[in-house]
Legacy VTK file of the C-alpha trace (Angstrom):
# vtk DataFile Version 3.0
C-alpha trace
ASCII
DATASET POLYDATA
POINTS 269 float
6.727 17.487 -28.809
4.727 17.105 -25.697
3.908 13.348 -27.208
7.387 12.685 -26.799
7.788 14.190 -23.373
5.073 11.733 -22.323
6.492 8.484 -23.826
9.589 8.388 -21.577
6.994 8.396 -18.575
4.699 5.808 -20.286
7.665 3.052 -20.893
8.383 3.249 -17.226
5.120 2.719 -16.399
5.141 -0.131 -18.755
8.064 -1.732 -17.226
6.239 -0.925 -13.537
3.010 -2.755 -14.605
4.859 -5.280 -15.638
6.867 -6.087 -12.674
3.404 -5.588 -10.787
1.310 -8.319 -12.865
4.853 -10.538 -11.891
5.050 -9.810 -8.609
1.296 -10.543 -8.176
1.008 -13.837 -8.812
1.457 -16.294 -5.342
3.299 -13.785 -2.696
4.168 -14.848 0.076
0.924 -12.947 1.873
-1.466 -11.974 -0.001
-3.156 -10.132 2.258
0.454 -7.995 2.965
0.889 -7.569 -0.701
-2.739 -5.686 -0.732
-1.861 -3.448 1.985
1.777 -2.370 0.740
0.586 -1.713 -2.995
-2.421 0.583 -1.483
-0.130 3.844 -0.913
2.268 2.458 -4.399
-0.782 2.003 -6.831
-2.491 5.612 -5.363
0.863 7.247 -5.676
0.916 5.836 -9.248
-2.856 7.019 -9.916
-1.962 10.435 -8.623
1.046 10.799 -11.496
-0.543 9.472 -14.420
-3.468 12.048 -13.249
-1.305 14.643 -13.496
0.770 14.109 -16.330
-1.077 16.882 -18.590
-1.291 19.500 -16.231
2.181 18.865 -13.989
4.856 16.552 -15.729
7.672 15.966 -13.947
11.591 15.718 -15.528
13.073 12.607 -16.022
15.065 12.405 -13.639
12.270 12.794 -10.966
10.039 10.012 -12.813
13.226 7.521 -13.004
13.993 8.173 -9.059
10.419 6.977 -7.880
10.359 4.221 -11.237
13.770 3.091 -9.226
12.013 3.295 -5.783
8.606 1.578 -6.865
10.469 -1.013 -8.439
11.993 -2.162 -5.138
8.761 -1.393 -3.302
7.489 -4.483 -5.486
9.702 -7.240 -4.580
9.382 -6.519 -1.092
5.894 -6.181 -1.227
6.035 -9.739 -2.748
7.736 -11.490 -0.339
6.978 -9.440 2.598
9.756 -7.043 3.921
11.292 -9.200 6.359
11.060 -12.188 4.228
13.347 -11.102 0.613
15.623 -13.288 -0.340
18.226 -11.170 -0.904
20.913 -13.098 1.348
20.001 -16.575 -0.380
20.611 -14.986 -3.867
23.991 -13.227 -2.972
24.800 -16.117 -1.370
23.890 -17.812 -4.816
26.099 -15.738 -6.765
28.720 -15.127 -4.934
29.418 -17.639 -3.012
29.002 -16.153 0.668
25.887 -15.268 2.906
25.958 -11.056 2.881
24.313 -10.902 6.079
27.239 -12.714 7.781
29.784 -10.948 5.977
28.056 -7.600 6.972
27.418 -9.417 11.063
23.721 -8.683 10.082
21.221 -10.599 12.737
17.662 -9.732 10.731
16.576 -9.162 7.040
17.507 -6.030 6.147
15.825 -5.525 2.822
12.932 -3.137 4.763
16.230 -1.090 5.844
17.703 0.010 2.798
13.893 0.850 0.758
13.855 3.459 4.135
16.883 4.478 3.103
16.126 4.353 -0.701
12.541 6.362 -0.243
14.804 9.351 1.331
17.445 9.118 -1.487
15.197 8.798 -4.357
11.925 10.934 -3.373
13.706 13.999 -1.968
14.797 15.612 -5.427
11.014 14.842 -6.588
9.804 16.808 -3.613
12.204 19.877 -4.212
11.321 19.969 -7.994
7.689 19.936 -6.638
8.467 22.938 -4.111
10.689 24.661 -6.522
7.819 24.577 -9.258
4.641 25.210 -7.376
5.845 26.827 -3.942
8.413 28.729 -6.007
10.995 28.132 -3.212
14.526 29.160 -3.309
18.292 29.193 -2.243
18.482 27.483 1.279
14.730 26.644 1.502
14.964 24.601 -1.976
16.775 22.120 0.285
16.045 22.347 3.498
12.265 21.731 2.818
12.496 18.442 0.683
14.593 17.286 3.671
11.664 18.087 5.748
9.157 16.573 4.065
10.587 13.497 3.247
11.594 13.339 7.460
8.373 13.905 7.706
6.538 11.535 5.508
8.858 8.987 6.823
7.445 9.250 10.152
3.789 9.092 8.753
4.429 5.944 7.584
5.766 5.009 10.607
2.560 5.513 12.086
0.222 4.517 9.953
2.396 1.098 10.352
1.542 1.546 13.794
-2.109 2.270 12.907
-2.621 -0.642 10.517
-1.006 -2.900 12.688
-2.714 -1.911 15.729
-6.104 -2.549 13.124
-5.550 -5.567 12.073
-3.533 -7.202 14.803
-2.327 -10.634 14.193
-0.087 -11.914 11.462
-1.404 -9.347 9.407
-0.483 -6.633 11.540
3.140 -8.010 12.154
3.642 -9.064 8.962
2.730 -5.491 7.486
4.631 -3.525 10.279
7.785 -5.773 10.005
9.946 -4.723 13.294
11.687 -8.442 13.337
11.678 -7.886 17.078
13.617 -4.413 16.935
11.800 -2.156 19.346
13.898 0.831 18.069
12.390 -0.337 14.377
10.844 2.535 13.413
12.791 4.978 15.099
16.014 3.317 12.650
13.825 3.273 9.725
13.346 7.256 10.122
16.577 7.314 10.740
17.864 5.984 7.452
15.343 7.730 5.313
16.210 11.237 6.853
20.047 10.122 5.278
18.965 9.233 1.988
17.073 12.662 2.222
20.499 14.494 3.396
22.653 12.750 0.734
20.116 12.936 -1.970
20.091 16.701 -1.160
24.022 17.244 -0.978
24.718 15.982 -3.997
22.091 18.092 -5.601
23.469 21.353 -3.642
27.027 20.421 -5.036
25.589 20.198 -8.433
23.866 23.880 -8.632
26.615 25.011 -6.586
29.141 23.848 -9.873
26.420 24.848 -12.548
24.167 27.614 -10.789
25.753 31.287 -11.414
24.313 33.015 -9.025
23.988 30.093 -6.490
25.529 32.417 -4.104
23.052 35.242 -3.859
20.192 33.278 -4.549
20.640 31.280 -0.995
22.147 34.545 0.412
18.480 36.053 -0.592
16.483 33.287 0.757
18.060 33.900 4.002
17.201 37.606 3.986
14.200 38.729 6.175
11.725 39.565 3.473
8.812 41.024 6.189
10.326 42.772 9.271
7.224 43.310 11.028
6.128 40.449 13.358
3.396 38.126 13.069
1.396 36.509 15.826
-0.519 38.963 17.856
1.209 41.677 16.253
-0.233 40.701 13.262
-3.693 40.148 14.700
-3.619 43.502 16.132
-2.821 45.215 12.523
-5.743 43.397 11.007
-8.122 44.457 13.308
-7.200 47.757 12.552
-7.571 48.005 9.171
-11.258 46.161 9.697
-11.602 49.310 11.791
-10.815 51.611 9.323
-13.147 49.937 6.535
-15.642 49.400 9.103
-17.441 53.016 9.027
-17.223 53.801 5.193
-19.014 49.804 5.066
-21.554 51.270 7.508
-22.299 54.618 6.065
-22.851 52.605 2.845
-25.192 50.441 4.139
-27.090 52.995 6.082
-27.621 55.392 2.948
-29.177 52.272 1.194
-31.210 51.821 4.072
-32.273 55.468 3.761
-32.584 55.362 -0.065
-34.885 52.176 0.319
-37.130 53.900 3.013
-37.281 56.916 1.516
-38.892 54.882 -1.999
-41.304 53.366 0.425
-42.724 56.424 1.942
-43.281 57.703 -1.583
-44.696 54.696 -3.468
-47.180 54.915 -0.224
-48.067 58.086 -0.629
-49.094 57.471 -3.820
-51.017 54.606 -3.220
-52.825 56.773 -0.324
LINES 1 270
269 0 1 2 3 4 5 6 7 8 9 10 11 12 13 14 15 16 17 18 19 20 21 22 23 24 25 26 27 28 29 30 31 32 33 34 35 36 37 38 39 40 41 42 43 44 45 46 47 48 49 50 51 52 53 54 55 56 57 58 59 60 61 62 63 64 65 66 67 68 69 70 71 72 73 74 75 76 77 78 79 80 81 82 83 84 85 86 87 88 89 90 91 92 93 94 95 96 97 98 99 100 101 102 103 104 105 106 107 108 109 110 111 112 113 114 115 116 117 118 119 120 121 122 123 124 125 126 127 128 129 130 131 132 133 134 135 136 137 138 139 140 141 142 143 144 145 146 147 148 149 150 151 152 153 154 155 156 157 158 159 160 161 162 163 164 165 166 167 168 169 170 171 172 173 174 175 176 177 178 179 180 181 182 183 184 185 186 187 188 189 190 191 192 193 194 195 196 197 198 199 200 201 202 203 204 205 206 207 208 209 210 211 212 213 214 215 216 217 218 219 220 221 222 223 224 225 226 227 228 229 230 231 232 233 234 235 236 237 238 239 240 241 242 243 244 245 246 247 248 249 250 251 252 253 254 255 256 257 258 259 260 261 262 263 264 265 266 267 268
């Protein structure tokens, strides 16, 4: 059974590997290529590592399959540089971007907004299954993280770019001469996050019986007393209290050992 649980996982890493042995051969930058697939093929270590001990559903494993998959082609061709326009245009008839008034490639905008649609239910079932999170916080955390991951990457953009300098370094980070780049990029992700999130909410809320109390619990103080110093203050109290039975202990074996000394001397005198 747990065979079969696996093999779902394994095709789409198939189907990854594939598009990744593709996608290597002649991009655009090679260079580029190696620094976008660094965080992509580590991610990728990190599940296949896990797969025994923490499998994820389906559902989570076709989400970042979906995301990884895009991840590729723009790691190919660099960000700013997929073709998407010239293939709509190809199929359709009619450039996209000038349909849509675009003035830049946009390709770099929508995997933003696809990493906060597609890795925010991962991240819940994550906090829901280790963190054991619930109601409210079940939602409000993915949302969170993935804000927060997004701006990360932001600046280890920054970071890399600020490395490497160059073409490398504006190649890798991308902005097309947008100084509010990253700031939009955050932006978008934080939406996927939010809709990616809604739509799961409205799905318990149909399915879940007690959906109800379960976030009315989560919002229900579960320690009244107050932390901070308050806290630092009770602690040192109760060292307090331990402290003299601790010391009494100590001192008796430091009497018992003493006391074994003086005789086995006494003998030997």
């Amino acid at each position: 059974m747990r065979e079969r649980s696996l093999l779902y996982p394994g095709v789409l890493l198939a189907l990854l590997a594939l598009e990744f042995l593709v996608l290597a051969v002649h991009p655009v930058s090679r260079s580029t290529w190696l620094l976008e697939n660094l965080l992509a093929v580590a991610l990728v270590a990190g599940l296949v590592a896990s797969r025994q001990s923490f499998r994820l559903s389906r559902i989570s494993y076709t989400l970042i399959f979906a995301f990884l998959v895009l991840h590729e082609i723009g790691a190919h061709y660099t960000y700013s540089l997929v073709p998407y326009d010239a293939l709509f245009e190809r199929v359709f008839g009619a450039s996209l971007n000038e349909a849509l008034g675009f003035e830049r490639n946009h390709f770099d905008r929508a995997i933003h907004f696809a990493y906060g649609l597609l890795f925010a239910y991962p991240i819940r079932e994550i906090f829901l299954r280790v963190v054991n999170v619930r109601g409210f916080w079940g939602y409000a955390l993915p949302l969170d993280v993935t804000m927060s991951t997004s701006m990360i990457y932001e600046l280890v953009e920054w970071g890399a770019a600020a490395l490497f300098g160059g073409e490398l370094g504006q190649s890798y980070l991308g902005t097309q001469g947008d100084e509010w780049d990253a700031h939009k990029d955050m932006a978008l992700a934080s939406l996927g996050a939010l809709i990616a999130m809604t739509i799961t909410l409205a799905i318990n809320r149909a399915l879940q019986r007690d959906f109800a109390a379960e976030w009315a619990d989560s919002l229900r103080v579960k320690h009244a007393e107050p932390l901070g110093e308050e806290a630092i203050a009770r602690m040192l109290e109760i060292k307090k209290r331990m402290a003299p039975p601790l010391l009494s202990r100590c001192d008796a074996i430091r009497r018992s050992s003493l006391d074994a000394h003086t005789i086995t001397s006494e003998r030997q005198m």
